[in-house]
Structure formats: structure tokens, C-alpha cells
N, C-alpha and C positions, 0 to 999 in steps of 0.2 A: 205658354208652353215653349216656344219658340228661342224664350228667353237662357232656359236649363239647359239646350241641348250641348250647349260646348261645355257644360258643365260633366254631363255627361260622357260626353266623350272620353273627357279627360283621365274620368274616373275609367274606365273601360281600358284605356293607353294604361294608366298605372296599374293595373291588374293582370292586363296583359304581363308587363315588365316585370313583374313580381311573382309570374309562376314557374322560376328558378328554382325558389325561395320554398316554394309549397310543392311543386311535383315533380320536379328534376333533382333536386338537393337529395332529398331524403332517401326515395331507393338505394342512391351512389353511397352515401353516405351507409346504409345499411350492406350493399356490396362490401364494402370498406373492410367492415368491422368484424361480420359473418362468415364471407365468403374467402376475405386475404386478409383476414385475420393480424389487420394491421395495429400497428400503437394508437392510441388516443391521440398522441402526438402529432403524428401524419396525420390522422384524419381532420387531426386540428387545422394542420398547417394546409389543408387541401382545403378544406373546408373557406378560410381564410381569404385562397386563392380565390376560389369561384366569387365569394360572396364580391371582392374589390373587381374584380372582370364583370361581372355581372352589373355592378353599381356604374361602373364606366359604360358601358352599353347605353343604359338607361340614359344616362346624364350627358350623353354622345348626343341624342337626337336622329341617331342614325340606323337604328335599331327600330323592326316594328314587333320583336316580342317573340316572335317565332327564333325554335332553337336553329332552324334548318335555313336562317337565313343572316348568319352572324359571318361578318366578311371578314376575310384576310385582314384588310386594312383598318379592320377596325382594333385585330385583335395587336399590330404593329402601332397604335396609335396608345393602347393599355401599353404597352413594353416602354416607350420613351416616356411615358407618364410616369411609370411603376421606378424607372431607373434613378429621376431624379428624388426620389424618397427612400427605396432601401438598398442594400449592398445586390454585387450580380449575383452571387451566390442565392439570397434570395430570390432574387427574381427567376434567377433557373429552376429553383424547387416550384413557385408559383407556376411555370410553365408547363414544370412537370405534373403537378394536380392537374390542370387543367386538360391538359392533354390527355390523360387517364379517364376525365370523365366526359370526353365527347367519344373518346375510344367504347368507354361502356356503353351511350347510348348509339353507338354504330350498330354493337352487339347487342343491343334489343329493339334492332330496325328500324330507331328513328331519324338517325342521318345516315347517309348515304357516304359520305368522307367525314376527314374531321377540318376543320376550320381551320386552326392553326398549324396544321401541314405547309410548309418553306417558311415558316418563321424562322428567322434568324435571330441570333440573341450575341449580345457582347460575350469574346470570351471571357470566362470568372478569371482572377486571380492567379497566379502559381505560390500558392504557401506548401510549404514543408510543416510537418505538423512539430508542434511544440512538445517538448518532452523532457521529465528528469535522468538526469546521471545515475549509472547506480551507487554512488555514493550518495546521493541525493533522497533517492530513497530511501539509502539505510537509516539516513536523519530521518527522514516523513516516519517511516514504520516504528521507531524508535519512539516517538511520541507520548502513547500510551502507558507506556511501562516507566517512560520517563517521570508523568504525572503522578503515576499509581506511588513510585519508589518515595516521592514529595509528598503523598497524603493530599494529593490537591484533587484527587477521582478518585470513587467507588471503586474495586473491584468490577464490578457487574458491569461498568463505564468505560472501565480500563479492559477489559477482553474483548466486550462488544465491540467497542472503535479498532483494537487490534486486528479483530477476525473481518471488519468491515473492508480494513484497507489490505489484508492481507490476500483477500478473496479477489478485489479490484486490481490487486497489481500482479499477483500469484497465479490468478485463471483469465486473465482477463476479460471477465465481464463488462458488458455495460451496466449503467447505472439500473436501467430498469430490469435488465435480466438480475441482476443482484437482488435489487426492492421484492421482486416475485420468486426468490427463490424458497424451497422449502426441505424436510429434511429428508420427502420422496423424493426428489431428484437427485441425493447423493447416495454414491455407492462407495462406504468408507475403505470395503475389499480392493475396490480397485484405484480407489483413490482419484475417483472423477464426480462431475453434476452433469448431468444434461438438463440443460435450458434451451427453450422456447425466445431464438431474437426476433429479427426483424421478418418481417414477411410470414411471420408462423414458423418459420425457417427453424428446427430441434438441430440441436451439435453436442456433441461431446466433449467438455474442458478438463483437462487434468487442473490437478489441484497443489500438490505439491505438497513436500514432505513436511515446511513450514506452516503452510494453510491449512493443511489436514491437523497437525498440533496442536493450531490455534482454536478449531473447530469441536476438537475431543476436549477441551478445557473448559470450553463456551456451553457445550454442552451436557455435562457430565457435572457441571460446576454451578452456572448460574441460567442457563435456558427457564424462561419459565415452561412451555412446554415443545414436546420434541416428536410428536404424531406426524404421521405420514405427509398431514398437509399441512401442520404450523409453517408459519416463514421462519428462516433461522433470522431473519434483523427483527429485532424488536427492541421498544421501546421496556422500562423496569415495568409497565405494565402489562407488559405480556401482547402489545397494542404493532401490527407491521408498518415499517416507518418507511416513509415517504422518499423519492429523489431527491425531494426538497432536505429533507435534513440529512442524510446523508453528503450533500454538497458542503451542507453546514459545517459537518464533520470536519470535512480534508478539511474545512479553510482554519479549521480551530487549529490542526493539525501544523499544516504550511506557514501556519506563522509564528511554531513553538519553535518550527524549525529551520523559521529565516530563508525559508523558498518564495518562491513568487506568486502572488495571494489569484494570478488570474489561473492559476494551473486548476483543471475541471475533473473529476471523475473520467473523464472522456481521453483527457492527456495521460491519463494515469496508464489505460489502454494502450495509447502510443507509444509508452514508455517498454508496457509489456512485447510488444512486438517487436521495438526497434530493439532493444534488449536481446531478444531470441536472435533476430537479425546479427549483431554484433558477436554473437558467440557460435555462427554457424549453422543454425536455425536452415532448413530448406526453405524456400519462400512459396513452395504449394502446400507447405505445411502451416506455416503461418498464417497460410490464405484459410485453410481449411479451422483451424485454433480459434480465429476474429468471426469466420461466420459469411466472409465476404459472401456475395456470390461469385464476382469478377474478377481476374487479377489482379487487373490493372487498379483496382483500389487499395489491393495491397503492393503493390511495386511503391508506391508513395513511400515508403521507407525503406526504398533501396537507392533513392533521393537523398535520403537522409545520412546514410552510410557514404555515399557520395560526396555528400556535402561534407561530412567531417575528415574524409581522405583529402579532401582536396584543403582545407584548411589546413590540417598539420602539413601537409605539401610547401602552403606557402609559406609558414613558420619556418618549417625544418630545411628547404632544399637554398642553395647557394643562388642559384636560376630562377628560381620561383618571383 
């Protein structure tokens, strides 16, 4: 008898360490999805976070299992870990799951603080976001009609990808607000969609006299069908198509028309704001157009107008 017991134990330590995994994951996780009505995506990338914090714990030796007893320095000893494997920007997102879900269980009385309170974190990067010209555009946009004129695309192929990228660059959606759009959220009268982004967050995007075009041709022409909840992307099977192929798209796109193959759905976005930006655009309108919640996440593209003044600057001035 005498013999099993540290076998035991052992077994009992890794149970302990493993009710993360079984009774702390899952409510947050249901929080997540129900209550803030977040993306898959997040909850992925939260999800993600916990699970490699959690495995660090375990694999610490310094942890006995209990959520109310996970220390500061344990959770500084995950960050120089976490640093030498992915970017800081990851690892800020990583911190921010995780700080979300000791914050929940604050909120249903099981810790008293959160643990990773004065953690410090490197700061991320200073990038400018990447973005086309509108000439650059007009090549990308041009694509479709270029193929259709060659007989090298269906019709059905040739408006679908028009009205795809027309919607991306024209409303600026995101990719997933796009995937989930349908032909109840548009109101052809006023020439707007309201979409559902991040945080359950509803806004209202104009559409534009070009996107609206595109949309009365797509639909009146080849939609297979046009009900209050159909999605307007679909596949010739009448099937809602994915983020995934949608990316697929641009890049078929970006390379008929000799752009640069990393440009994402996401830049296309950048494109639309710094755009508005460049022509006069207010910048709490802009904020209000992307969905921000914050300014200062859209001030990034007044960075960017910056950055191009001060280039033709050095070009153009004698002193420069």
C-alpha cells in the first residue's frame, strides 16, 4: 500500500493542475461568446493564451493548483518565456486574455485581485499600417472586369469578386463583417449595411454610389438567392463563403494587378480610412465609420498622413 502512495499523489497534483482546463476555461469561454458576444477569433486567441499560462504554471513546479494562489512572478517568468517565441504584439494580446479572465473570476468572487496587476510587458513596435494608393486600387478593383472582358471568368465570378472587393474597400468592412453580411442589413434607400463588429459593437457604413452598383447587378443578375437572411457572398452554389476564400480572392486579384501579394483584407481597410483621411475625412468620423471604440486607434492614420508630408518634404524642399 505504502508503495502507490506517491503515485497517488501525483495523480491528485495533476488534477489539481488540470482544473483550468475543466472548470475555470469553460464558463469564460461561455462569458466570451454569450455575454460579449465576441469573434471565434478572440475567443480563440484567449483561449490560446490561458491554455500556454496555464501549461507554464504546471511545468513551473511552483504552482499548487489553486487559482487564488498564482503569483506575480510566476506570471513575469510566462512573459520572458512567451517573448522568446512570438512577436510583443502577441504577447500583449496573450496578456490581454488573460487579464480578462482573472478579471471575470474577480466578478464571481473567486479572487479577490487579479494576479497579473504591475505586470510589465515590452513595448510592441511603432508600425504605420500598410496600405494602397488610389491608383492602386483602381488596378486591384479593375481585375474582375478585366478577366470577364478575356473570357477567362464567368460572369457570376466576375461581379461576385467585383462586389467583394468593392464592399472591402467602398464600406470598409472587415473581413468577417463582410462573410456575415446579408441583404437584411442593407438599406438600398439609404445606401448603408449595418453590421455587427467587434465586441457585438452594430454601426452603420455607407456604401457608395460604386458599391451600391455593384450590388443591384449582383443581385438582380446572378444572386442565387436575396431573403432577408441570405448572405450576399456566396459561392455559384448558393453556399456563404468563408474569410478564408475571400483572402483567396484579393490575392488572385493583387497579382493580376502586380501589387504586393502580402496586402490582407485588413489593409484594404487601411486603405479605406487613410483614403478618407487624405481627402478631408474628420477623424471622429472616421473613428465612428471603422467601428473604433478609441481614438487613438484611429489617430494611426494621421501617422500616416504624416509620414507622407514629411516624405514629399524631403524630396521636394532645398533644406530638407
Amino acid at each position: 500500500m505504502s508503495a502507490s502512495r506517491p503515485d497517488a499523489s501525483k495523480n491528485e497534483a495533476n488534477a489539481s493542475s488540470e482544473r483550468w482546463r475543466t472548470e475555470w476555461l469553460p464558463p469564460f469561454v461561455k462569458h466570451l461568446r454569450h455575454e460579449r458576444r465576441l469573434s471565434e477569433y478572440t475567443v480563440r486567441n484567449y483561449t490560446t493564451a490561458i491554455s500556454l499560462f496555464f501549461q507554464h504554471l504546471s511545468d513551473s513546479g511552483k504552482w499548487s493548483g489553486e487559482l487564488s494562489e498564482i503569483q506575480l512572478r510566476v506570471a513575469r517568468d510566462f512573459v520572458i518565456e512567451e517573448q522568446k517565441r512570438v512577436s510583443r504584439v502577441t504577447l500583449r494580446n496573450y496578456v490581454s486574455g488573460l487579464k480578462t479572465f482573472f478579471k471575470f473570476w474577480i466578478r464571481q468572487g473567486v479572487l479577490d485581485k487579479n494576479p497579473l496587476e504591475g505586470l510589465v510587458l515590452p513595448k510592441p513596435p511603432k508600425k504605420l499600417p500598410i496600405f494602397l494608393t488610389e491608383k492602386q486600387v483602381v488596378r486591384l478593383l479593375e481585375g474582375p472586369n478585366r478577366l470577364l472582358a478575356e473570357e477567362a471568368i464567368e460572369p457570376f465570378v466576375a461581379w461576385r469578386d467585383r462586389l467583394v472587393m468593392e464592399l472591402l474597400y467602398g464600406a470598409g468592412f472587415r473581413v468577417s463583417e463582410l462573410v456575415g453580411l446579408t441583404y437584411g442589413d442593407i438599406s438600398v434607400d439609404e445606401g448603408v449595411a449595418r453590421v455587427v463588429g467587434k465586441g457585438g459593437k452594430s454601426r452603420t457604413c455607407p456604401l457608395g454610389k460604386v458599391a451600391l452598383a455593384a450590388l443591384e447587378k449582383w443581385r438582380s443578375e446572378f444572386a442565387p438567392a436575396t431573403g432577408y437572411s441570405d448572405p450576399v457572398v456566396v459561392s455559384n452554389r448558393g453556399k456563404k463563403w468563408s474569410a478564408r476564400q475571400i483572402q483567396l480572392l484579393l490575392k488572385r486579384y493583387l497579382s493580376l494587378a502586380e501589387l504586393p501579394m502580402d496586402i490582407t483584407p485588413h489593409k484594404i481597410r487601411h486603405s479605406y480610412a487613410t483614403h478618407l483621411l487624405d481627402n478631408g475625412a474628420d477623424l471622429r468620423l472616421v473613428q465612428e465609420l471603422l467601428g473604433h471604440s478609441k481614438l487613438s486607434t484611429t489617430q494611426i492614420y494621421t501617422h500616416v498622413n504624416l509620414g507622407r508630408l514629411k516624405a514629399v518634404y524631403d524630396r521636394s524642399h532645398p533644406r530638407a
